[in-house]
C-alpha positions in Angstrom: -40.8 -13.2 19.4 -39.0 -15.1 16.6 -39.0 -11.4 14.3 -36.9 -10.4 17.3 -34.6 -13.4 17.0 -34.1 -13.1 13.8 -33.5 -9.5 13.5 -30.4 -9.9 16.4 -29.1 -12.6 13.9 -29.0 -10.7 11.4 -27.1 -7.6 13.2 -24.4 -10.6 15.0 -23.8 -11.9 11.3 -23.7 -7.9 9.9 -20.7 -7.4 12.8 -19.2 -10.7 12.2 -18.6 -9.5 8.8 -17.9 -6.4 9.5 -14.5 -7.0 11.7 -13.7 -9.7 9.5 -13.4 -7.2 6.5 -11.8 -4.9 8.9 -8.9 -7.9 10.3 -8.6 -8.2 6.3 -7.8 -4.9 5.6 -5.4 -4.6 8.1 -3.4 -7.5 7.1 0.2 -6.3 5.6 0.8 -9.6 3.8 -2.9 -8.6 2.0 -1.6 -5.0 1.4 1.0 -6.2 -0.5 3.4 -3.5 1.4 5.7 -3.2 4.5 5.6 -2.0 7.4 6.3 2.0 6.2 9.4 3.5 8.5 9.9 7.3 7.7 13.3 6.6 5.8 11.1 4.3 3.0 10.5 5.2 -0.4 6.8 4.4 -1.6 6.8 2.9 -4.9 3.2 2.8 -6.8 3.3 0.8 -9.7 1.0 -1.4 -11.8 1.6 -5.5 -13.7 0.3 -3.0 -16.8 1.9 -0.2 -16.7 5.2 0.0 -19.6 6.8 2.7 -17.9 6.7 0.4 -14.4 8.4 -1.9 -16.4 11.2 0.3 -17.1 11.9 1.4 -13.8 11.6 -2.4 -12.7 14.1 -3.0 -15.6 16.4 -0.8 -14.2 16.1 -2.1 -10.3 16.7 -5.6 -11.5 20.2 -4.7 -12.8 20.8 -1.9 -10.9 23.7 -2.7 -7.9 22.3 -0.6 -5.8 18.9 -1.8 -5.1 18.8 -4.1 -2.1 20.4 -0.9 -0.5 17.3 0.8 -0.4 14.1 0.5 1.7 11.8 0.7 -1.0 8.2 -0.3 -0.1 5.8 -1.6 -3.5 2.3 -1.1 -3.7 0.7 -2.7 -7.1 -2.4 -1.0 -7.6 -4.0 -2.3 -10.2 -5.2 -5.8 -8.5 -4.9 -4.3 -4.8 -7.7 -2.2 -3.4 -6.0 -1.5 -0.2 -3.2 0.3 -2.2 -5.6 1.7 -4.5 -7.1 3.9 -2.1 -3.7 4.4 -0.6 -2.3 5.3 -4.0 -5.5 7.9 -4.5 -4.5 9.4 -0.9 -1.1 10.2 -2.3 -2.3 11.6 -5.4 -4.3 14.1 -3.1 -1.7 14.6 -0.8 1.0 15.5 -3.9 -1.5 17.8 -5.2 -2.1 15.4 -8.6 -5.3 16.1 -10.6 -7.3 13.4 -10.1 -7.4 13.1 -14.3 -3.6 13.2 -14.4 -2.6 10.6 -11.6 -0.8 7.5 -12.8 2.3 5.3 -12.2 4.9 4.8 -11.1 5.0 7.0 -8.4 7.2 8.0 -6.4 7.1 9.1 -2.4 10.3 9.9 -0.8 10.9 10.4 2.9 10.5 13.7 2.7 7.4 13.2 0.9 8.5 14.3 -2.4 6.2 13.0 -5.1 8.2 12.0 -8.3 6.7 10.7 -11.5 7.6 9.1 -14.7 9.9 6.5 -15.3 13.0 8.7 -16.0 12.3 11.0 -12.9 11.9 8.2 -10.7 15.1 5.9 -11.9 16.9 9.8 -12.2 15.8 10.2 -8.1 17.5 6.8 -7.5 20.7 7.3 -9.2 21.0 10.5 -6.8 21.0 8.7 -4.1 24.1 6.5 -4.3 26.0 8.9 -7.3 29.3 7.3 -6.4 27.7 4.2 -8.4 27.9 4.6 -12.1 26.7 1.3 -13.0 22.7 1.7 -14.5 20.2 -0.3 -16.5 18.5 2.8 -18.7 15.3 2.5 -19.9 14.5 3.7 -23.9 12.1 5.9 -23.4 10.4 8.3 -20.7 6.5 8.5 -19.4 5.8 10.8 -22.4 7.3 7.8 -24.8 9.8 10.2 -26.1 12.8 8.6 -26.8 16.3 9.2 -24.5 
């Protein structure tokens, strides 16, 4: 009798845990992203990445920036976007041994790469503004 006790206690705390990983997961504030509409841009980028750093360079200065609906997804402390980010990579038809950031995905679910392609993509979008921040150099690190 108490094998059988024990055994049920051990499947309650095995569900217990189970939809608390699963409440965790779907928690936006833990996803570090918003609520996607189909007008967003999603940004992939990483704290390490230099070329991130660029494009966040150029959207601090940039005029135009609180303009767009830009959603972020860090991936290199955030497995939610991790996965996320991997899905895209698929999804863009990115070799697995070539994905990396920033990464761009644009309504129409264009994928965009690089630093320059991506800060190029948001120039385009308001071209009437000819104020930019400009990075000095591209993903492949050659200069402008």
């Amino acid at each position: 009798m108490k094998s059988w006790q024990i055994i049920v206690a051990v499947i309650v705390v095995i569900l217990v845990g189970y939809f608390f990983l699963l409440s965790r997961s779907s928690n936006p504030s833990l996803n570090q992203s918003s609520n996607t509409n189909s007008d967003s841009l999603i940004y992939y980028w990483s704290l390490t990445c230099p070329h991130c750093k660029n494009v966040a360079a150029f959207l601090d200065t940039w005029p135009n920036t609180s303009k767009l609906k830009l959603d972020k997804r860090e991936v290199s402390e955030n497995r939610t976007n991790q996965a996320l980010f991997n899905e895209a990579g698929v999804k863009c038809n990115i070799p697995r041994d070539q994905m990396g950031v920033p990464l761009l995905i644009t309504p129409d679910n264009k994928c965009i790469t690089g630093d320059q392609p991506v800060i190029e993509y948001f120039k385009s979008l308001f071209p009437e503004s000819s104020t930019s921040a400009t990075p000095t150099s591209t993903k492949s690190g050659q200069p402008l």
